[in-house]
FIRO-618507 format. One record per residue: z, y, x of N, C-alpha, C in turn. Coordinates in pm, whole numbers, padded with zeros to 5 digits, always signed. Layout:
N
ZYXZYXZYX...
This chain:
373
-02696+01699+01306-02787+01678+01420-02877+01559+01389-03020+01577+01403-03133+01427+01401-03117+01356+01472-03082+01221+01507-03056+01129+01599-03176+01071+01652-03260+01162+01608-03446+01135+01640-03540+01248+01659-03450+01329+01697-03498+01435+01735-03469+01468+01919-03650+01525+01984-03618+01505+02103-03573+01588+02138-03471+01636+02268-03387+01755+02295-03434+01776+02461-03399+01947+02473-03418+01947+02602-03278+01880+02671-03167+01910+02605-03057+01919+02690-03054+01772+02739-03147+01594+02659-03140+01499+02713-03287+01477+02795-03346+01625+02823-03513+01584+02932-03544+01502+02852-03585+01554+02694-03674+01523+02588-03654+01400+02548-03598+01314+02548-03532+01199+02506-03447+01249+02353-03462+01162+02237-03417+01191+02137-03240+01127+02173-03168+01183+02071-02979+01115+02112-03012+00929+02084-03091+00904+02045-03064+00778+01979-03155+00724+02120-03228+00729+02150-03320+00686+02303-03195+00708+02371-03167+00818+02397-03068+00836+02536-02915+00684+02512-02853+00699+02402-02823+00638+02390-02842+00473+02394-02922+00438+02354-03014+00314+02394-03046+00263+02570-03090+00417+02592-03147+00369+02755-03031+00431+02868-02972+00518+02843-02868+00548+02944-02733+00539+02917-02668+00524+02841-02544+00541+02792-02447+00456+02800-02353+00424+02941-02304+00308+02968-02416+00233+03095-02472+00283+03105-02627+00200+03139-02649+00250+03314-02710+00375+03297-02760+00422+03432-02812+00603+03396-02831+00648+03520-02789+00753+03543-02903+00841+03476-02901+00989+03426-03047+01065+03387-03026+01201+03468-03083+01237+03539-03112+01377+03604-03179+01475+03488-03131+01575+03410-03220+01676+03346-03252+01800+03432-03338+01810+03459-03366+01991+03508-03370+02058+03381-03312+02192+03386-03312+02275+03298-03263+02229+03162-03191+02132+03157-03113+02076+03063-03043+02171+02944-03032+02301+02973-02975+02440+02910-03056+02550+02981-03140+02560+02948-03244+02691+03043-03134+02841+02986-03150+02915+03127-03090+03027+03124-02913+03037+03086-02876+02885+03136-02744+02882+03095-02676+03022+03213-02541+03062+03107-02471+03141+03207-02333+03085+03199-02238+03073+03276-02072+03014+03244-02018+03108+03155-01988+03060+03015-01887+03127+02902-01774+03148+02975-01725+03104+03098-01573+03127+03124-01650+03201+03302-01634+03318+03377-01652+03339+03447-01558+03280+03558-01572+03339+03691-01476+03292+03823-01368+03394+03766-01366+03497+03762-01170+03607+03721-01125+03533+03623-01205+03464+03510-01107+03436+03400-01088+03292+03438-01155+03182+03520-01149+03058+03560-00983+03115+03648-01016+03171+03760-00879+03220+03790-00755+03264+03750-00746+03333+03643-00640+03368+03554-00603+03264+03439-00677+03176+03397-00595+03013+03349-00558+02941+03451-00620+02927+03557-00526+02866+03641-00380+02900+03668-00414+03028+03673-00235+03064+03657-00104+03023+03594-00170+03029+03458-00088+02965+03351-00084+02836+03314+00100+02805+03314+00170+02706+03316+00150+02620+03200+00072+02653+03084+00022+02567+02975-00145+02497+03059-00174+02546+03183-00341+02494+03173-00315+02406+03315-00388+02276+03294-00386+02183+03398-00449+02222+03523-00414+02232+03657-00535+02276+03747-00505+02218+03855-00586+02192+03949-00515+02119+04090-00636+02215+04181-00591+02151+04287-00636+02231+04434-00704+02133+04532-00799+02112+04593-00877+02066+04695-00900+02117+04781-00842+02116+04911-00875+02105+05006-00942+02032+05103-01067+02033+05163-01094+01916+05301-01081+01999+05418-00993+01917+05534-00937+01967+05626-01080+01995+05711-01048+02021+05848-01167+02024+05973-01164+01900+06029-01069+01810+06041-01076+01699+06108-01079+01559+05993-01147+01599+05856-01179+01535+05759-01051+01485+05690-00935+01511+05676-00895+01457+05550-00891+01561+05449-00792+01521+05374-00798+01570+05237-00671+01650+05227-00598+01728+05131-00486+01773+05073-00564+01832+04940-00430+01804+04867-00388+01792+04685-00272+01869+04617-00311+02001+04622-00224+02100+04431-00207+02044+04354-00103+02091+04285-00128+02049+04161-00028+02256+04108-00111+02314+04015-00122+02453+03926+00032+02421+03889+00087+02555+03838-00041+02690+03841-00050+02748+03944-00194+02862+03997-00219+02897+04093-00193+03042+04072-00104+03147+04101-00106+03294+04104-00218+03302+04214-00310+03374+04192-00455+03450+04223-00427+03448+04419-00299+03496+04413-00270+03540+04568-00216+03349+04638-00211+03297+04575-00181+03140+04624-00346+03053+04649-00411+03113+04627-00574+03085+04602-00636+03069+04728-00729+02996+04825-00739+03029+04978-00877+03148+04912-00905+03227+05009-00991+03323+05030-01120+03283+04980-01235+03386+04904-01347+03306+04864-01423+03261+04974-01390+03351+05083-01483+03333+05175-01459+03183+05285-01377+03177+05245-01292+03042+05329-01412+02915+05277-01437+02822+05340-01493+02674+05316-01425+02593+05303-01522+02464+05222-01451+02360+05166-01294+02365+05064-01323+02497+05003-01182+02437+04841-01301+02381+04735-01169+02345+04661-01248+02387+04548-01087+02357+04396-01086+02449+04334-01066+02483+04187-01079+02425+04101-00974+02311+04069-01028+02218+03965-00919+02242+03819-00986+02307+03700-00930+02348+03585-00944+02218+03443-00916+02221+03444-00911+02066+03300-00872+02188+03200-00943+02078+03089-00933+02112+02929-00980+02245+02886-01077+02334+02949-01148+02433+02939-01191+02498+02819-01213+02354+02713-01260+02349+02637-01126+02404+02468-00978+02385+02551-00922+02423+02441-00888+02601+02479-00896+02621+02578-00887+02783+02581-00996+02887+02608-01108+02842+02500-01265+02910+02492-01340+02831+02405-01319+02959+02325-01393+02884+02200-01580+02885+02252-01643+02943+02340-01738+02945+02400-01741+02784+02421-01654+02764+02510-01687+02611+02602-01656+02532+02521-01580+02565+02380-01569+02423+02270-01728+02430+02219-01780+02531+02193-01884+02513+02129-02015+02464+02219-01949+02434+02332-02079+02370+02431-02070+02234+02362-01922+02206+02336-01895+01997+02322-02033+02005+02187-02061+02089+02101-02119+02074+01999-02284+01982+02041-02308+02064+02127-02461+02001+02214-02436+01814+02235-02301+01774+02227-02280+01629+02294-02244+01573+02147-02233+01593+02041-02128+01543+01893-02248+01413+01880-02347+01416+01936-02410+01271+01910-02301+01139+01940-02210+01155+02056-02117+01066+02066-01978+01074+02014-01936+00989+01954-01832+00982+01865-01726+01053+01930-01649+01153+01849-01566+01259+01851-01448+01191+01904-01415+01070+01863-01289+01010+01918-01314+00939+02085-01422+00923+02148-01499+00920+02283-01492+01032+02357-01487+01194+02281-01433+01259+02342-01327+01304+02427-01299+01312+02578-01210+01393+02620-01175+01530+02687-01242+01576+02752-01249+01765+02702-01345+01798+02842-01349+01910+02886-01457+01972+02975-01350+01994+03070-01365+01973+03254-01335+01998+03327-01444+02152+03398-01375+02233+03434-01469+02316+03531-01386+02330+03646-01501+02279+03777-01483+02331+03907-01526+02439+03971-01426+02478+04050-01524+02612+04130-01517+02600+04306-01613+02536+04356-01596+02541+04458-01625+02654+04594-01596+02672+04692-01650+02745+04794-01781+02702+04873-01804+02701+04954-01960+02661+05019-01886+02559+05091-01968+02445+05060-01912+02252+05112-01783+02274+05062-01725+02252+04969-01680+02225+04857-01690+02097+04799-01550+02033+04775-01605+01885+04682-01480+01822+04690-01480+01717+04623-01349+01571+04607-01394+01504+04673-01463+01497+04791-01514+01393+04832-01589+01271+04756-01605+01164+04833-01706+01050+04744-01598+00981+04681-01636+00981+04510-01509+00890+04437-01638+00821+04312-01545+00735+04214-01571+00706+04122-01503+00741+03953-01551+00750+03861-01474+00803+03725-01477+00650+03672-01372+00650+03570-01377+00523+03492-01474+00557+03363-01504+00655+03369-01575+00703+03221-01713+00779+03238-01732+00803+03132-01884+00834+03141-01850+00998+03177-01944+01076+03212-01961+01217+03246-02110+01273+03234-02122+01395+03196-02257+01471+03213-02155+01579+03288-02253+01625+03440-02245+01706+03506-02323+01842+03497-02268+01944+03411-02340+02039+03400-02359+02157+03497-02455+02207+03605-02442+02318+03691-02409+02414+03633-02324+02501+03640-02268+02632+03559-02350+02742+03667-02354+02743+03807-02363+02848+03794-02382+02815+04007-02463+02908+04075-02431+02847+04218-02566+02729+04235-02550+02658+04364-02591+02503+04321-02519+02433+04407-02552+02277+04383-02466+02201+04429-02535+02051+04462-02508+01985+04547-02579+01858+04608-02524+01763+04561-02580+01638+04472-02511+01544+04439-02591+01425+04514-02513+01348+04551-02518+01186+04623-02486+01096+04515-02564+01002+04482-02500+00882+04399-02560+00752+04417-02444+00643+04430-02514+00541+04445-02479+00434+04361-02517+00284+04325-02428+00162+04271-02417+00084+04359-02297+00135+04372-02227+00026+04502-02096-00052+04410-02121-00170+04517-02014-00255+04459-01809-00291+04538-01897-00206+04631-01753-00194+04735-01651-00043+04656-01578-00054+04637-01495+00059+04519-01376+00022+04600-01360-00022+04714-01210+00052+04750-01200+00200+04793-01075+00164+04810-01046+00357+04842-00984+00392+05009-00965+00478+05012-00916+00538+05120-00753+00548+05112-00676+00423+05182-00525+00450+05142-00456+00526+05171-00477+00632+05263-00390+00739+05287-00428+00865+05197-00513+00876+05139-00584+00984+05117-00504+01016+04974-00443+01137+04934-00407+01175+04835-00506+01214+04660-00616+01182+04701-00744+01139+04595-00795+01023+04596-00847+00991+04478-00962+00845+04507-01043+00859+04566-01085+00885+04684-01168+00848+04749-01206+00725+04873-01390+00699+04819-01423+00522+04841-01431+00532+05039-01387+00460+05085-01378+00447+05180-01513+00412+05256-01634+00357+05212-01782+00319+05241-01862+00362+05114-01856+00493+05106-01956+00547+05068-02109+00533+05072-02182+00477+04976-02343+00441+05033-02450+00518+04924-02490+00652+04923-02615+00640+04792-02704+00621+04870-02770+00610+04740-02899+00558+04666-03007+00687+04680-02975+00770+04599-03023+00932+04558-02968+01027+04614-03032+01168+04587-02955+01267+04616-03057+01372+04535-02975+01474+04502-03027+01572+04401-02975+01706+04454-03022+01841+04428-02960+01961+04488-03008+02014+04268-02917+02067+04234-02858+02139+04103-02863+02264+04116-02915+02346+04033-02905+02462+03989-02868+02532+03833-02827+02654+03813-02794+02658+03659-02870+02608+03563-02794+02557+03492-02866+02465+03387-02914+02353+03374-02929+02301+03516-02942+02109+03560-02851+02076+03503-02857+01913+03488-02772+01799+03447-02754+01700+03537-02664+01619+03518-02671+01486+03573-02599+01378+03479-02620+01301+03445-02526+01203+03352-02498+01096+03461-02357+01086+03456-02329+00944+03519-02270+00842+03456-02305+00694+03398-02208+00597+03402-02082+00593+03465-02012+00485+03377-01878+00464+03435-01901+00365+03599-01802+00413+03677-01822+00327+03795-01936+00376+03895-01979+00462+03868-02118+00497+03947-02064+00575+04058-02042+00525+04195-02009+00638+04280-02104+00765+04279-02045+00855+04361-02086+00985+04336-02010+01086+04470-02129+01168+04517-02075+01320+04566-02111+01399+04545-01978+01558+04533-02084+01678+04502-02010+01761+04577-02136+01829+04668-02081+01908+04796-02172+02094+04718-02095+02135+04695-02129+02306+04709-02171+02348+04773-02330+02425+04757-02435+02492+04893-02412+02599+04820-02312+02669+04916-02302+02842+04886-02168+02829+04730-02098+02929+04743-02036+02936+04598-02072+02856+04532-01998+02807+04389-02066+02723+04258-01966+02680+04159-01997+02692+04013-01933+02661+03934-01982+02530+03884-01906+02427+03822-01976+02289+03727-01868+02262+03616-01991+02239+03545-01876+02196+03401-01897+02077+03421-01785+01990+03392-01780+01816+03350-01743+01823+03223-01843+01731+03156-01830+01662+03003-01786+01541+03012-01635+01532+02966-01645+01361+03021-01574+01299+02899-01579+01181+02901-01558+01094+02743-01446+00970+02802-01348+00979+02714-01247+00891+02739-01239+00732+02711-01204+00689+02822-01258+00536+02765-01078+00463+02766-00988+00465+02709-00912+00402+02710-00906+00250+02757-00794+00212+02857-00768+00056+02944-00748-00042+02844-00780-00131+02841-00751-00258+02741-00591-00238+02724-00527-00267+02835-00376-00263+02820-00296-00131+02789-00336-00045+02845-00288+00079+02757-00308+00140+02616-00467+00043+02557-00461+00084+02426-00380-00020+02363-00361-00090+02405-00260-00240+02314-00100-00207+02317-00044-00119+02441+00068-00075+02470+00051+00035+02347+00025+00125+02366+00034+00244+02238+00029+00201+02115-00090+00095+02089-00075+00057+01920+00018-00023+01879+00085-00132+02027+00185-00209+01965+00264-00102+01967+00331+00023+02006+00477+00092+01987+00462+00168+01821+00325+00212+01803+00295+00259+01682+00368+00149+01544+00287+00040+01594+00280-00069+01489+00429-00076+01447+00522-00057+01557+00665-00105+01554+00746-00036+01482+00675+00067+01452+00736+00188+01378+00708+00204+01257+00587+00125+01192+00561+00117+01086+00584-00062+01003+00625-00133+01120+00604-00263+01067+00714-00271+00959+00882-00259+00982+00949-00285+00899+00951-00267+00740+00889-00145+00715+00820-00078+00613+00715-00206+00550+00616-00220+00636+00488-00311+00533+00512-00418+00545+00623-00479+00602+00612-00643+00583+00740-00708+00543+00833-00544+00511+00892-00621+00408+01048-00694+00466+01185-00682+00427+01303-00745+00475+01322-00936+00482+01184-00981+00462+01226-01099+00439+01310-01162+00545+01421-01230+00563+01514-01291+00681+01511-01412+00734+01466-01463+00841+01472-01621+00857+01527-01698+00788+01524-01807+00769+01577-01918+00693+01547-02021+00760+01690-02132+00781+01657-02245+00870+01794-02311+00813+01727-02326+00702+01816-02425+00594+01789-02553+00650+01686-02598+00692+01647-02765+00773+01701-02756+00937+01797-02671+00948+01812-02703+01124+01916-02814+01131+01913-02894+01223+01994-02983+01232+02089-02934+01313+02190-03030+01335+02319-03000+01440+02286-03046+01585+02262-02886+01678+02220-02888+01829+02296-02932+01935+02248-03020+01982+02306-03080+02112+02311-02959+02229+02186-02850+02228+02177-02788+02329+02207-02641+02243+02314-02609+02241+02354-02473+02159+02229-02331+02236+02212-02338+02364+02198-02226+02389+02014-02228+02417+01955-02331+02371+01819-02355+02344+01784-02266+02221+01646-02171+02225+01582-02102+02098+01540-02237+02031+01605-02220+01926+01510-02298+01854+01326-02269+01829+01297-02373+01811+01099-02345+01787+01126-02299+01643+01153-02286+01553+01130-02237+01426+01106-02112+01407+01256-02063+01503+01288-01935+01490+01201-01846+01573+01108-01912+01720+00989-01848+01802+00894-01816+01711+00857-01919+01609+00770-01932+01477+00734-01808+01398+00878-01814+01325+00900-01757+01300+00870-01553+01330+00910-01537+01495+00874-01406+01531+00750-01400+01534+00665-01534+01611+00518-01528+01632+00461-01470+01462+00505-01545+01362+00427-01532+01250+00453-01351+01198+00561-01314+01226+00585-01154+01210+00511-01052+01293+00500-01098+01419+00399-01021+01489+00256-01040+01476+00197-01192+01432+00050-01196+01399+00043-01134+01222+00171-01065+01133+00154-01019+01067+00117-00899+01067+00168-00829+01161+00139-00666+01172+00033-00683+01269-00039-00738+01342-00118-00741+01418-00291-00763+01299-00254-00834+01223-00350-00876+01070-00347-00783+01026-00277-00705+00985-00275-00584+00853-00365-00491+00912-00508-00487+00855-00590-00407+00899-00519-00212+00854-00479-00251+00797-00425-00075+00758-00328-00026+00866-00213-00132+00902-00168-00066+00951-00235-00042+01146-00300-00142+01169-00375-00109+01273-00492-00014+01286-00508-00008+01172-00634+00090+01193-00593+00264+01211-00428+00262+01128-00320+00335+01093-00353+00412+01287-00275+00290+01305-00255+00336+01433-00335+00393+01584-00458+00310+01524-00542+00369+01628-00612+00503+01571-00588+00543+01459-00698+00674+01418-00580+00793+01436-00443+00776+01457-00287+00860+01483-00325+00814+01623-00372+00757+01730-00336+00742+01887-00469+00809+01901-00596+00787+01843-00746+00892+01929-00746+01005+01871-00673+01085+01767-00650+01235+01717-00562+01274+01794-00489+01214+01889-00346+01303+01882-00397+01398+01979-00353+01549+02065-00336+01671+02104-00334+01620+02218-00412+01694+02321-00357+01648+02417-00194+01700+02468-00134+01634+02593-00002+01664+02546+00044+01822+02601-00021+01930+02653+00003+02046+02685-00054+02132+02557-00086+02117+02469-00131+02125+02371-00047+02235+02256-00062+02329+02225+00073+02420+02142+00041+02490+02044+00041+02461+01915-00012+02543+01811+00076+02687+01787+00007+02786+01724+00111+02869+01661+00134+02863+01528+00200+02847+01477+00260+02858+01308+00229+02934+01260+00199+02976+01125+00187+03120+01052+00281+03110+00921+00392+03179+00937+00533+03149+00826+00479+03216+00732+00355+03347+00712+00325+03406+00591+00192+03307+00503+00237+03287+00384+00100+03224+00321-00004+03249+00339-00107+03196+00347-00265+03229+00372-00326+03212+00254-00408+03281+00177-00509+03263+00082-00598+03177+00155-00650+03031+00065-00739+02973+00151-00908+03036+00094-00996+03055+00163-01126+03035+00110-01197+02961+00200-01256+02961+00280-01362+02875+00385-01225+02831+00486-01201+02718+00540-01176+02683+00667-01254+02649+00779-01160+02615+00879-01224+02577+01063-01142+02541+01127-01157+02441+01165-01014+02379+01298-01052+02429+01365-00937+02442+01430-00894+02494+01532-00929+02431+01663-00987+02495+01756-01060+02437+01834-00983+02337+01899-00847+02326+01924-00769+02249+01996-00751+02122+01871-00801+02143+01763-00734+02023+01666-00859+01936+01662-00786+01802+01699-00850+01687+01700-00867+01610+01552-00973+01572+01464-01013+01510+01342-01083+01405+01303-01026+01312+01288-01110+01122+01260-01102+01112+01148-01183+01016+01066-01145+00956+00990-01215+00788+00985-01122+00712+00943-01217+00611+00884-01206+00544+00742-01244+00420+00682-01274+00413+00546-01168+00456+00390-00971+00452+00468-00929+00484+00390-00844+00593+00450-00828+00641+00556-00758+00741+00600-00874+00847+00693-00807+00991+00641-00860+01094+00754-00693+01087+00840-00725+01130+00998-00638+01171+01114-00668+01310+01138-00542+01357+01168-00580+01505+01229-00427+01546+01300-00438+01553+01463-00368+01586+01533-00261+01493+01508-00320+01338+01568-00185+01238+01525-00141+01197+01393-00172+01266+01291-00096+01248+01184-00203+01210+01093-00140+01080+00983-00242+01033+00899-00225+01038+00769-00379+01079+00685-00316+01084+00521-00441+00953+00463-00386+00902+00351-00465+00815+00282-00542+00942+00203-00690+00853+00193-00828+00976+00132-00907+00880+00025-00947+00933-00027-00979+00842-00126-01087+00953-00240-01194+00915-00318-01257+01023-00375-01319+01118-00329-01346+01252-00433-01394+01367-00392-01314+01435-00256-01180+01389-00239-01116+01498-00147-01192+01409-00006-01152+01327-00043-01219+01174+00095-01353+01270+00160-01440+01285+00052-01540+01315+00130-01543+01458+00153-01530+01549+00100-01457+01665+00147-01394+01666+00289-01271+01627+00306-01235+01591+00416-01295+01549+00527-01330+01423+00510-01465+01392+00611-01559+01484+00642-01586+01556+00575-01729+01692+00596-01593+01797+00688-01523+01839+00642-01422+01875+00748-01424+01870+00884-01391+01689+00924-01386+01648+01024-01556+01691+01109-01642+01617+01043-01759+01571+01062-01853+01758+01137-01847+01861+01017-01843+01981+01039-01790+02096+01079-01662+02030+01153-01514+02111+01122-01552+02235+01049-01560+02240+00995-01526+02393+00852-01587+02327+00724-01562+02419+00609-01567+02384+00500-01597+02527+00436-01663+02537+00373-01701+02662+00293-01604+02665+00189-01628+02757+00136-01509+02869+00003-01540+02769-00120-01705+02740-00155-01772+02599-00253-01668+02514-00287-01672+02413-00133-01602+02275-00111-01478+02334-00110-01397+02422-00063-01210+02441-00049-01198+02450-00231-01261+02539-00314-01243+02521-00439-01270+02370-00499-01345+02275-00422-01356+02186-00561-01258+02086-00504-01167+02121-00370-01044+02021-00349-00928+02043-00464-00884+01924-00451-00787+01879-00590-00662+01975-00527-00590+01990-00601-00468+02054-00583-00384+01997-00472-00339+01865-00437-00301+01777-00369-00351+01834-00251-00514+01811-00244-00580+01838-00107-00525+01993-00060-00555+02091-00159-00487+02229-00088-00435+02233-00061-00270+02163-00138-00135+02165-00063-00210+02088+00067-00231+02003+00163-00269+01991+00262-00322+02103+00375-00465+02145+00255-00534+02283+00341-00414+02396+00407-00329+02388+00296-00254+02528+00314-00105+02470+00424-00055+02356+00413+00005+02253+00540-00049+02313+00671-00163+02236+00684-00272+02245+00795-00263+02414+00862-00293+02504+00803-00297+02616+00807-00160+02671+00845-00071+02652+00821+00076+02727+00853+00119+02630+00961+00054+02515+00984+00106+02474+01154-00044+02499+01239-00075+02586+01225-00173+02649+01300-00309+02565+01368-00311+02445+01250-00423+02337+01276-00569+02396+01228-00583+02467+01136-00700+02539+01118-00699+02687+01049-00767+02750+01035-00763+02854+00997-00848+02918+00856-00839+03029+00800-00897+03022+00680-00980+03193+00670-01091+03167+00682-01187+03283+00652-01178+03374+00575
């Protein structure tokens, strides 16, 4: 993709402008952002993943006397309120791993880093339809699938919520704007940007939304990683406190020995490998409903393609793929990377991987991480 090339899908803004002027930043309305879009996943088949106990889905309701009630899937078709009924709405997550259609929408967004990715939500609401007024911690493009739909948004600084209410929703709601969507509009929102979207008449919407991991939850995951690899890289060396004197206060830590741990933990915390280890195994990994199939018969490799559900990073000395990390180095290095970068690889590049790398290709392939043409 040209990172200077202007697009309709950003209302003619090249990725590298959009990025610059909206991204993190403030909000862009596209009309016709996808002209003549139609939903790759219709309302029967949006309905029939909801069903199933591998696909995330919840339920919205707004009552008549304004509150709220909260599903959580799967939904058998006959558990569904009526289309004709007002105010549901159908909320399906991860869309994107059961349609290879809707993976190949994420392709339109690969300007933002693949590990920023977190997957496509589609809603389907009834007429006034919505989550009420909330906020996302992350960025989103709101795509109209299909229907239209009224969005409210404002920057407000009041972000409490509503404490009874079984959703986030802000208790003083205030926009700014308001927009009415039709197939193929956009909306991009920043993180934090309140927001409403009420359904005029039927309507489908895809959400593109990008994961922004919590300071403390990414430090929680990499320290449990780290812990698992530390004993390994740093080695059995054992305290030594050949200079301790004889303690008056037996049941005092000594400071040596605090020292001591401090200097073991700012060791694995230093080792750029193994941290880097860990964060490129924590932004590949699957999400966790996630289920490959195996193939126990050998595969002849010629061209590969991940698998739309398989997640692929790399950085300067390791590629990641689905959690798991290999050191890369050379011709396979960049090979690999074109992998990630392209997910597939032509019959060319699978021949000029080293033997090593195939045994991998052909790994990859029998736990049902990619497939072979």
């Amino acid at each position: 993709m040209d990172m200077h090339q202007h697009l309709p899908l950003l209302g003619g803004l090249s990725p590298q402008q959009f990025m610059r002027q909206h991204w993190q930043k403030k909000p862009l309305l596209v009309r016709q952002a996808i002209a003549g879009f139609k939903p790759p996943v219709d309302r029967t088949a949006l309905f029939a993943l909801a069903a199933l106990e591998q696909v995330e889905s919840r339920l919205v309701v707004a009552d008549s006397d304004g509150g709220w009630k909260l599903r959580h899937g799967p939904f058998p078709r006959r558990s569904l309120p009526a289309l004709t009924r007002p105010c549901w709405t159908l909320l399906v997550q991860g869309l994107d791993l059961h349609a290879d259609a809707v993976h190949a929408l994420l392709g339109r967004f690969r300007f933002i880093p693949d590990a920023r990715l977190d997957d496509v939500m589609v809603s389907y609401a009834s007429d006034g339809g919505g989550v009420g007024p909330h906020f996302d911690s992350y960025d989103v493009f709101l795509l109209q699938a299909s229907g239209r739909r009224r969005w409210r948004i404002g920057r407000q600084r009041d972000l409490s919520l509503e404490p009874a209410a079984p959703l986030k929703i802000l208790r003083h709601f205030e926009y700014e704007q308001e927009f009415e969507l039709e197939p193929g509009d956009m909306l991009y929102l920043p993180p934090r940007y309140a927001h409403e979207g009420v359904a005029v008449g039927a309507c489908m919407t895809y959400s593109i939304g990008f994961r922004a991991p919590a300071r403390g939850e990414l430090a929680a995951e990499l320290l449990q990683r780290l812990a698992q690899d530390a004993p390994e890289a740093l080695g059995a060396a054992m305290y030594r406190d050949a200079g301790q004197s004889a303690s008056v206060c037996a049941a005092q830590i000594p400071t040596a020995l605090s020292d001591f741990a401090s200097s073991a933990l700012r060791s694995a915390l230093e080792n750029p490998v193994l941290l880097d280890r860990a964060l490129g195994e924590y932004l590949s990994e699957p999400k966790a409903q996630v289920c490959f199939e195996s193939c126990r018969v050998p595969v002849r490799l010629h061209s590969v393609r991940l698998d739309r559900r398989t997640r692929m990073l790399y950085d300067a000395s390791h590629v990641y793929i689905n959690g798991e990390s290999y050191c890369a180095s050379g011709r396979d290095a960049a090979l690999m990377r074109r992998l990630a970068d392209e997910r597939a690889l032509g019959a060319a590049d699978v021949a000029r991987c080293s033997g090593q790398a195939r045994g991998l290709l052909q790994d990859w392939c029998a736990a049902g991480w990619i497939g072979s043409d």
